[in-house]
N, C-alpha and C positions, 0 to 999 in steps of 0.2 A: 504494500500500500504506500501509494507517493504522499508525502508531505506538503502538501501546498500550502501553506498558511496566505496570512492574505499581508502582503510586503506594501512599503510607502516608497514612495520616490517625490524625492525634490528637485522645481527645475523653476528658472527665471519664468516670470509673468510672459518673455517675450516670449518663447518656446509655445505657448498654449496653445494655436493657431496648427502648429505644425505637430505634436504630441498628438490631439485630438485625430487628424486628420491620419499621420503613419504610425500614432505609433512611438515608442520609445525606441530610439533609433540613434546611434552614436557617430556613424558617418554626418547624419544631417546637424552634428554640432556646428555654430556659427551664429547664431541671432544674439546668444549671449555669454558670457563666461561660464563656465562651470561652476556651483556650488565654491568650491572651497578656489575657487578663480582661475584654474587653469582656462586657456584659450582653447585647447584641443584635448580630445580625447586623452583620457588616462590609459585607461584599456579599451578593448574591441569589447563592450558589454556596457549593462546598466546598473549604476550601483542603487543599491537597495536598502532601507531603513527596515531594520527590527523593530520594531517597541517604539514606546514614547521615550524612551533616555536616547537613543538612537537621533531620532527623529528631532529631540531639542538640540541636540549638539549640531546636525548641519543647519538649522535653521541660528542657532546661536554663530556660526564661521561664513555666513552668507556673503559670499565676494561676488554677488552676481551684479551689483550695482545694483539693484532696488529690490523690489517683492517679489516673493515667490508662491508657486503653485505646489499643492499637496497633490500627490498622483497616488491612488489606491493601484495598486499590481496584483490581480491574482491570477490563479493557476502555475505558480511557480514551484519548484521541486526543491524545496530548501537544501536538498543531498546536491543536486546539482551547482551549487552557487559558489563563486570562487572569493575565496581570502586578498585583497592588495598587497597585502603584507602589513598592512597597518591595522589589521585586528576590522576594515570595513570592505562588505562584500558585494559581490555582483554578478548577476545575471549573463553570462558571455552571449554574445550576439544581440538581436535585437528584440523586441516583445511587440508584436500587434494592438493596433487601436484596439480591437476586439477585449484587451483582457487589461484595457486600462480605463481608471473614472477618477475624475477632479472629482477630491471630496473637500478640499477648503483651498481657496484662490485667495490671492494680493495679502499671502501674508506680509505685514509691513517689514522691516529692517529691523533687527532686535539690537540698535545700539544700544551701547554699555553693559549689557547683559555676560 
C-alpha cells in the first residue's frame, strides 16, 4: 500500500497562472525566484512541505520578492521523495495540474519573523 499523504508546496503569487494551468513543473521556472531565492532550478523535481513546522519555515525564508501561494499536492508516494541533502525533500520530475489545488493565496511576506 502506497503512502500518499497529502504534501504542501510553496510558490510566488506570480507562478499561479502557470501552476494552475501545467502543473508543478520545474523546467517552466522563471516568473519568479524560488522560495529560498534561487533563480533556477535546484533539482529536476518539486520540493514538498510536510506538516505545518515545514511549511512555516519556507514561508518564514520567503526570497521570492513578495506573497506566496499555498499549493495542496496529492497523490504523492512519500517512499518515492528524495532528500536535498538539507534534511528538505522532493518530488523528482514534474506533478500534473490534475493533482494540484490553491488552498491559501497572497500569503503576505513574514518580515521579522
Amino acid at each position: 500500500m502506497l503512502d500518499t499523504s497529502n504534501l504542501l508546496h510553496i510558490s510566488s503569487v506570480l507562478n499561479r497562472q502557470s501552476i494552475a494551468r501545467h502543473g508543478l513543473d520545474w523546467s517552466r521556472m522563471g516568473a519568479a525566484r524560488g522560495i529560498a531565492g534561487s533563480r533556477r532550478p535546484e533539482v529536476e523535481g518539486i520540493f514538498v512541505c510536510r506538516g505545518e513546522e515545514e511549511t512555516g519555515f519556507f514561508l518564514q525564508i520567503n526570497n521570492t520578492g513578495g506573497p506566496v501561494d499555498i499549493w495542496s499536492v496529492d497523490g504523492i508516494d512519500e517512499g518515492l521523495l528524495l532528500d536535498n541533502g538539507n534534511g528538505f525533500v522532493y518530488q523528482p520530475g514534474r506533478i500534473p495540474a490534475t493533482r494540484v489545488r490553491l488552498v491559501r493565496s497572497d500569503v503576505p511576506l513574514q518580515l521579522g519573523s
